[in-house]
C-alpha positions as CSV (number, residue, x, y, z in Angstrom):
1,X,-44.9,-34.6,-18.8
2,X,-41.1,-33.7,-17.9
3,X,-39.1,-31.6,-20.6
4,X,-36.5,-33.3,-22.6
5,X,-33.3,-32.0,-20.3
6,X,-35.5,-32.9,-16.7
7,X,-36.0,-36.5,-18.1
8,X,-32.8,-36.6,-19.1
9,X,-31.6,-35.7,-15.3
10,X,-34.2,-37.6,-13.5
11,X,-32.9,-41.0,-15.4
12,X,-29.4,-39.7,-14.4
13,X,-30.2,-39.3,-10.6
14,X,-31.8,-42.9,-10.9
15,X,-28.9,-44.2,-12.5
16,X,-25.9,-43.1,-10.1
17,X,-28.0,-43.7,-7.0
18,X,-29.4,-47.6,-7.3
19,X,-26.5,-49.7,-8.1
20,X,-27.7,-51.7,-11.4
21,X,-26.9,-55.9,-11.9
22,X,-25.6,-56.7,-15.6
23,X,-29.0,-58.5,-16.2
24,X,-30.9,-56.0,-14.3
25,X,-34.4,-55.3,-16.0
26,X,-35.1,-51.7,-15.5
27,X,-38.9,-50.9,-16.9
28,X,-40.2,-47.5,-17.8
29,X,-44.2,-46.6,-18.2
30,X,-45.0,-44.2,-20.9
31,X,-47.8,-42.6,-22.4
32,X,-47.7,-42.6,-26.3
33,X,-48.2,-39.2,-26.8
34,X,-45.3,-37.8,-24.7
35,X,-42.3,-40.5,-26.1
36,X,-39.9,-38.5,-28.4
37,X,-37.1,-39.7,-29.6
38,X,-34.7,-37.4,-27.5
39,X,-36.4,-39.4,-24.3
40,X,-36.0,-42.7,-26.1
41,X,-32.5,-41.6,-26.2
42,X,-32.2,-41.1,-22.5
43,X,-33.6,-43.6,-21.6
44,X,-31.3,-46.1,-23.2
45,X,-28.1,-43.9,-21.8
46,X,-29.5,-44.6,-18.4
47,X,-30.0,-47.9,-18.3
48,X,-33.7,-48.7,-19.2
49,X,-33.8,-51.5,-21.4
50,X,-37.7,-52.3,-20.9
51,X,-40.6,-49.4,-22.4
52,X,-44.0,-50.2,-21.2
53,X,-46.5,-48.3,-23.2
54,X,-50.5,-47.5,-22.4
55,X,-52.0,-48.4,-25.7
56,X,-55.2,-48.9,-24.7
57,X,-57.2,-49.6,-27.6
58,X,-56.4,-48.3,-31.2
59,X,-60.4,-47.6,-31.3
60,X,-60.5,-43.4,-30.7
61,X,-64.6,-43.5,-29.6
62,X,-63.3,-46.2,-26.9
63,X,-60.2,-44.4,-25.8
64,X,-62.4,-41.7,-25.4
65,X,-65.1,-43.4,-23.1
66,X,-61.9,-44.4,-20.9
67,X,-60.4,-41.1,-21.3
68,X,-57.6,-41.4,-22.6
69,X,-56.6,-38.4,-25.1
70,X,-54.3,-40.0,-27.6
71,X,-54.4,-40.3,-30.8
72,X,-54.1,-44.5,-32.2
73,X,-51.9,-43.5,-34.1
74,X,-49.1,-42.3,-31.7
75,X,-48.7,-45.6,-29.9
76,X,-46.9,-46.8,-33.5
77,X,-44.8,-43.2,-32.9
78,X,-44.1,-44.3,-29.6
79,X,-43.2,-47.5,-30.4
80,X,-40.9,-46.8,-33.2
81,X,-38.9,-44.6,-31.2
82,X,-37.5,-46.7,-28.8
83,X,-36.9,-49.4,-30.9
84,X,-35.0,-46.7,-33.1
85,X,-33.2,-46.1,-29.9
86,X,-32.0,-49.7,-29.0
87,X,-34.6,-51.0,-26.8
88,X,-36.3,-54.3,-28.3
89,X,-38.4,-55.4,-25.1
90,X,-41.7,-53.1,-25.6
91,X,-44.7,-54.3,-23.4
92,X,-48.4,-52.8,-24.7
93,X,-50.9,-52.5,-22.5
94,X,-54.6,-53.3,-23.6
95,X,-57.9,-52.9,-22.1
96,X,-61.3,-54.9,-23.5
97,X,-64.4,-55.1,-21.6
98,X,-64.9,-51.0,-22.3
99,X,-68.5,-49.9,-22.5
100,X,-69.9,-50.4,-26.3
101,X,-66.9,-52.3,-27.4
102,X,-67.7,-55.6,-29.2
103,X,-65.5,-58.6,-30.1
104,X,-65.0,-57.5,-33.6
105,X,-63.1,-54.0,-31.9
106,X,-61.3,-56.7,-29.4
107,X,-59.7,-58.6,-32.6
108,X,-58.8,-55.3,-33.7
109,X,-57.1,-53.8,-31.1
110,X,-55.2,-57.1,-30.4
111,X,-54.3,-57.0,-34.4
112,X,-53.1,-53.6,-34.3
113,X,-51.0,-54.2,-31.2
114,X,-49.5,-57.4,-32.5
115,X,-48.4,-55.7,-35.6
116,X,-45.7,-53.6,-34.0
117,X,-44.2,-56.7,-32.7
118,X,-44.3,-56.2,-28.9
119,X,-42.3,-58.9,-26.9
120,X,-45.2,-58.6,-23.8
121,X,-48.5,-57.8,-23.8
122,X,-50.8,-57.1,-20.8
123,X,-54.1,-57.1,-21.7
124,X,-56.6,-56.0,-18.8
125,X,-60.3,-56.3,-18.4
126,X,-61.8,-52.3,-17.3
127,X,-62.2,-52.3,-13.3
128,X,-64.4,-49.3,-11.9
129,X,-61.9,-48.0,-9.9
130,X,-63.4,-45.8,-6.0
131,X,-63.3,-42.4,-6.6
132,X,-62.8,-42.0,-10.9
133,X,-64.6,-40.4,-13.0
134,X,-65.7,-43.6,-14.8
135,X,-67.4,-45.4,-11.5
136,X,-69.2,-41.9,-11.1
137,X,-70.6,-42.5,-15.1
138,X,-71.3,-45.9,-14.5
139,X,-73.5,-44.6,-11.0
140,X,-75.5,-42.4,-12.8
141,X,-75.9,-44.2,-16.0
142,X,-74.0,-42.4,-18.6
143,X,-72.1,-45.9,-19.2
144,X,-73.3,-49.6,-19.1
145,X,-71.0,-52.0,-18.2
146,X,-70.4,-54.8,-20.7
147,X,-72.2,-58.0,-19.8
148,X,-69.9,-60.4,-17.6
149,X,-70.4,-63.4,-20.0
150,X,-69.5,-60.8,-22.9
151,X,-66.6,-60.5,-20.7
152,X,-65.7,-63.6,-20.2
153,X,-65.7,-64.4,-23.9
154,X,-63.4,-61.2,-24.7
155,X,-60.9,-63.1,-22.1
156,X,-60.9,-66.4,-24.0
157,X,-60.4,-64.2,-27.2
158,X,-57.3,-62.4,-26.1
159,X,-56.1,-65.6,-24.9
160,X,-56.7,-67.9,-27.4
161,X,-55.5,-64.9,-30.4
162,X,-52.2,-64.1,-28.2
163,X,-50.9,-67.4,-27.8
164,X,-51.7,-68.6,-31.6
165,X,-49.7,-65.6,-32.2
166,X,-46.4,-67.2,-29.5
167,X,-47.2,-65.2,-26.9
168,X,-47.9,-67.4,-23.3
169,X,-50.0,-66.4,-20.7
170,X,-47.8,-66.9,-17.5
171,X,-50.0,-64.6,-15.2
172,X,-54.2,-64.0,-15.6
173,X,-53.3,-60.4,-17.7
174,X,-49.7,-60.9,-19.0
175,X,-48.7,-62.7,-22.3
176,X,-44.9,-63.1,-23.2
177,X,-42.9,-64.0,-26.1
178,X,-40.4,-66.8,-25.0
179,X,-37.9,-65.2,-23.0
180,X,-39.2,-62.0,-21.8
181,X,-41.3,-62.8,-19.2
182,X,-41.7,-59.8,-17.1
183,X,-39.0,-60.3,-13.4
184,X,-41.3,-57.0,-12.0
185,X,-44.6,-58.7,-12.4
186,X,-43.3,-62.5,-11.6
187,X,-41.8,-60.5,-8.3
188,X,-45.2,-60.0,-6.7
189,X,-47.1,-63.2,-8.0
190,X,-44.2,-64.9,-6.1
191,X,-44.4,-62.9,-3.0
192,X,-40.8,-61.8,-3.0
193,X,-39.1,-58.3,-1.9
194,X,-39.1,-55.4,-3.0
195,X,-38.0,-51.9,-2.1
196,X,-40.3,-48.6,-3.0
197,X,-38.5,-45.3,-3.8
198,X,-40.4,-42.0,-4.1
199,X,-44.2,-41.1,-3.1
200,X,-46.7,-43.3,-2.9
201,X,-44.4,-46.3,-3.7
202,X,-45.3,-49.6,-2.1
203,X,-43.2,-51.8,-0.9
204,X,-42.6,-55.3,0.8
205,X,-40.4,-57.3,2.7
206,X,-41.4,-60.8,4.2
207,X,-45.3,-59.9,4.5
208,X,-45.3,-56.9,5.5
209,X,-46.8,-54.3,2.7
210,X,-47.1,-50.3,3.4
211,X,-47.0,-47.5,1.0
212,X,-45.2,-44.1,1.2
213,X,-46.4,-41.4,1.8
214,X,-48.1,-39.8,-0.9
215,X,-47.1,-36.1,-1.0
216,X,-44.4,-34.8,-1.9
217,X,-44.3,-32.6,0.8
218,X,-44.5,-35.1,3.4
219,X,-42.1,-38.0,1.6
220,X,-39.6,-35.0,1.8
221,X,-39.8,-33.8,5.5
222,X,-39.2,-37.3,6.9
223,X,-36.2,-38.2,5.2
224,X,-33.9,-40.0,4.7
225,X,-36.8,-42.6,5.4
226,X,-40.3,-41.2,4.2
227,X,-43.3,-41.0,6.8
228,X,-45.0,-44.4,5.5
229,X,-49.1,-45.5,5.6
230,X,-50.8,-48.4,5.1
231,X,-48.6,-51.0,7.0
232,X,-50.8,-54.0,7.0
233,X,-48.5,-57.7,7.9
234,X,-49.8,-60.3,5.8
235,X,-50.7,-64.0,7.7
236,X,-48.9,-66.7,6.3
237,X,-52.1,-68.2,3.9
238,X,-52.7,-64.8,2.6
């Protein structure tokens, strides 16, 4: 939602105050709509070399029961401009198991993804989420959710069309083309540290997990060290 020139100087403020390894993988989100080429631009001067973009499905009546507003065909916009840019390691993110959608609309959106060439994909089955819009419709019946061996067999499609396609499944959502295997992802699934930076950031060192604070105004008032919540030290087994 930033403006080209507070992008720009947010990447910038990033970039001179975390000191960045030569084979550091440094991974923006983006939503398709709001990628211009100016940002793809900035991005690449300060150091990101990883775009992960919420694709969602490339079916508009499905994007709209998640509600998500963009338009299919802006993920291919998105796309295109940071490869223009220099960035080749693009992750898409998919969701199946959305209310209505059959395995025919799966194969689709999986097609449509692959064809921009993504080197990662992470493809997630819908969770009902506490306190969204979209566990509130599925309360009071304005959505059914899809039948869990419907859901099953969307998993073993997205599995079995991904890897056919050279893309291996090394964790239960994410699918990688040999070689870029995402180091932020593998970092929790092997319990290593990491250090959170801004509000609501979690973080974790050696078991023990808490989160910053979530408002700005509070993350602010306690620094240099935010006010933190949610400490919770993690028994070895867990």
């Amino acid at each position: 939602l930033l403006e080209e020139s507070l992008f720009d100087r947010m990447l910038a403020g990033i970039h001179s105050s975390i000191p960045m390894s030569s084979n550091v993988e440094f991974s923006i989100e983006a939503n398709p709509e709001t990628v211009t080429a100016q940002k793809a631009i900035s991005m690449v001067e300060h150091g990101i070399n990883r775009v992960s973009i919420g694709a969602q499905s490339f079916n508009l009546e499905l994007l709209k029961v998640l509600e998500r507003w963009h338009e299919p065909c802006s993920v291919k916009r998105a796309v295109d401009f940071v490869h223009a840019a220099g960035i080749q390691n693009v992750n898409l993110d998919i969701i199946y198991s959305i209310p209505t959608q059959t395995i025919e609309q799966v194969r689709f959106d999986l097609n449509q993804a692959m064809a921009l060439s993504p080197t990662h994909m992470s493809c997630y089955a819908l969770t009902y989420e506490l306190n969204t819009p979209l566990l509130q419709r599925l309360r009071t019946g304005a959505i059914t959710r899809v039948d869990h061996d419907l859901e099953a067999d969307m998993f073993d499609i997205v599995t079995e069309e991904l890897e056919s396609n050279g893309y291996a499944q090394y964790e239960i959502s994410n699918y990688a083309k040999e070689g870029f295997t995402c180091k932020h992802n593998l970092m929790y699934w092997n319990n290593n540290n990491w250090w959170p930076f801004g509000p609501a950031a979690a973080g974790h060192i050696d078991g023990r997990r808490w989160r910053n604070a979530p408002r700005l105004r509070d993350y602010f008032v306690h620094a240099p060290l935010p006010l933190v919540e949610d400490v919770e030290l993690l028994p070895k087994d867990t």
